[in-house]
BAGU-565222 format. One record per residue (C-alpha): x, y, z; residue number from 1. Coordinates in pm, 1 decimal. Layout:
((X,Y,Z),NUM)
...
This chain:
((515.2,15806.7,7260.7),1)
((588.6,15417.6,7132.9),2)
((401.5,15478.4,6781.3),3)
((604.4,15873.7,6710.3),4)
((939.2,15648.7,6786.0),5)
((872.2,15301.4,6591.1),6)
((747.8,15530.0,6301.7),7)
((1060.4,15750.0,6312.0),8)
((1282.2,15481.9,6390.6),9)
((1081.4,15268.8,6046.6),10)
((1145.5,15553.6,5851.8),11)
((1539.9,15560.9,5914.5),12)
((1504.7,15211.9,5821.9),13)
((1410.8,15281.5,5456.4),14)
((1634.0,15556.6,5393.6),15)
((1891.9,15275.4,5252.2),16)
((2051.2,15578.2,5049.0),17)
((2221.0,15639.0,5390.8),18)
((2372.1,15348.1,5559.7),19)
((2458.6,15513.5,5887.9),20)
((2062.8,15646.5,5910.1),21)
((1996.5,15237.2,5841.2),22)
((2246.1,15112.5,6068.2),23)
((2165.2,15313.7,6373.8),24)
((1812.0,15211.6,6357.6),25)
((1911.5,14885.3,6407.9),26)
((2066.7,15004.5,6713.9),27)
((1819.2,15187.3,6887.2),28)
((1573.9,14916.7,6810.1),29)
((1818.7,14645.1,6976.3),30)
((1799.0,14915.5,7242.4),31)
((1469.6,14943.0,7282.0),32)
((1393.9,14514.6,7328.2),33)
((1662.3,14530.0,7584.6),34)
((1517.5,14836.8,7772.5),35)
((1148.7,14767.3,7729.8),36)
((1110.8,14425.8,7617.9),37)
((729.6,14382.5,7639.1),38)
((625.3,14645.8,7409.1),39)
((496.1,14520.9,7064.7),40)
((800.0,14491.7,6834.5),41)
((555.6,14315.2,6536.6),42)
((527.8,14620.2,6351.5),43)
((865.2,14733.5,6285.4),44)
((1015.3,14368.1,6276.3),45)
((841.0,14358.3,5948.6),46)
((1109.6,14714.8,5830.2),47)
((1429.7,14487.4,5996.2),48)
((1287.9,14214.8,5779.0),49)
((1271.5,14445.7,5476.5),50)
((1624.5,14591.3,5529.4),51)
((1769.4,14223.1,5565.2),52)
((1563.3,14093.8,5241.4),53)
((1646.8,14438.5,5030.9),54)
((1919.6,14618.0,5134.4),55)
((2171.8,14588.2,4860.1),56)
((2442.2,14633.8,5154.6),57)
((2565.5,14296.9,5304.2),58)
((2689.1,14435.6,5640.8),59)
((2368.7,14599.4,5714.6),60)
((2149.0,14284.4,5574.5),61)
((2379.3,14108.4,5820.0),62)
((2310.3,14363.4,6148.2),63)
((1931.5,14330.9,6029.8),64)
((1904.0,13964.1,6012.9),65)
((2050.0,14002.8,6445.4),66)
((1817.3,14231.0,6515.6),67)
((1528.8,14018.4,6346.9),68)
((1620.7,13721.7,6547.1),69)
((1674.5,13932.9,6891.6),70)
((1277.0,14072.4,6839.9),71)
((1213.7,13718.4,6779.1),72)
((1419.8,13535.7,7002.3),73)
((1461.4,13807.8,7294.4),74)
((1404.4,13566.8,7583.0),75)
((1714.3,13379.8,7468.8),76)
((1990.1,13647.0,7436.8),77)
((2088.2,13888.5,7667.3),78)
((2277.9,14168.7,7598.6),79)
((2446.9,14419.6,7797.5),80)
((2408.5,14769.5,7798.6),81)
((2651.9,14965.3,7564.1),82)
((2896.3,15218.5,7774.6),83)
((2966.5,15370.1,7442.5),84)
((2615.0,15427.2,7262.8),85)
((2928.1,15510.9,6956.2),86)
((2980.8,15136.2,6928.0),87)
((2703.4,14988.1,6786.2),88)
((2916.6,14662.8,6685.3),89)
((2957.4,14568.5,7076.7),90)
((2601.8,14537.0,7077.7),91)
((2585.3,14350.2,6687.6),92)
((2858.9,14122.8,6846.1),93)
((2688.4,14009.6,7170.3),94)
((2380.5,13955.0,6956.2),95)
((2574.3,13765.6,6732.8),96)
((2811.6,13510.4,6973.5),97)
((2466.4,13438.3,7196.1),98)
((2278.3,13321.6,6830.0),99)
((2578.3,13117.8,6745.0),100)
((2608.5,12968.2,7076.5),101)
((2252.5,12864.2,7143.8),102)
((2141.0,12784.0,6770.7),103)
((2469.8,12696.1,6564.7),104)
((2664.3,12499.2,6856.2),105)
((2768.0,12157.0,6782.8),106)
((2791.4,11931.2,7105.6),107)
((3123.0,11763.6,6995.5),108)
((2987.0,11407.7,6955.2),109)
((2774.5,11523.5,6608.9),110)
((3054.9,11646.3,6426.8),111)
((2951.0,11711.1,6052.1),112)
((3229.9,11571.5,5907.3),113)
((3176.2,11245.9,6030.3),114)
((2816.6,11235.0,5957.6),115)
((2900.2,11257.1,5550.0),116)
């Protein structure tokens, strides 16, 4: 059941005494947007939000903050499905190169420098 999963996987999410609990959240909830992408995400985007506001450990802010913007922007990145569920920074990467690609980009005719 959706509700017995989110609240397990929200749970995990606050245990930041345990990084690996924290960080495989994060997984399984990239997991579940790219396996059932219509189901309501709102609730436990607010405990990715948390962990990338509050956790005192950068790497995992970091995963948060692309898991955050794949609940929020899912439409726009596609990910691929992970041979090795072990590997959780495959999936963080895809995430990760798709954001910077569609959002940070620079067309080569704005480049910063020249605009200063």
């Amino acid at each position: 059941d959706q509700k017995r999963t989110f609240d397990a996987l929200e749970m995990c999410l606050h245990r930041s005494d345990i990084p690996g609990f924290v960080e495989s959240a994060l997984y399984t909830v990239a997991e579940c947007k790219d396996r059932y992408p219509d189901l309501d995400y709102s609730g436990i985007l607010k405990s990715v939000n948390e962990v990338e506001r509050d956790n005192s450990n950068p790497s995992l802010r970091y995963k948060a903050y692309l898991v955050s913007m794949y609940l929020s922007h899912g439409a726009d990145i596609q990910v691929t499905t992970v041979s090795d569920p072990q590997n959780h920074e495959y999936l963080f990467k895809q995430i990760a190169e798709q954001l910077e690609q569609k959002y940070l980009a620079f067309d080569g005719e704005n480049d910063v420098a020249e605009n200063r």
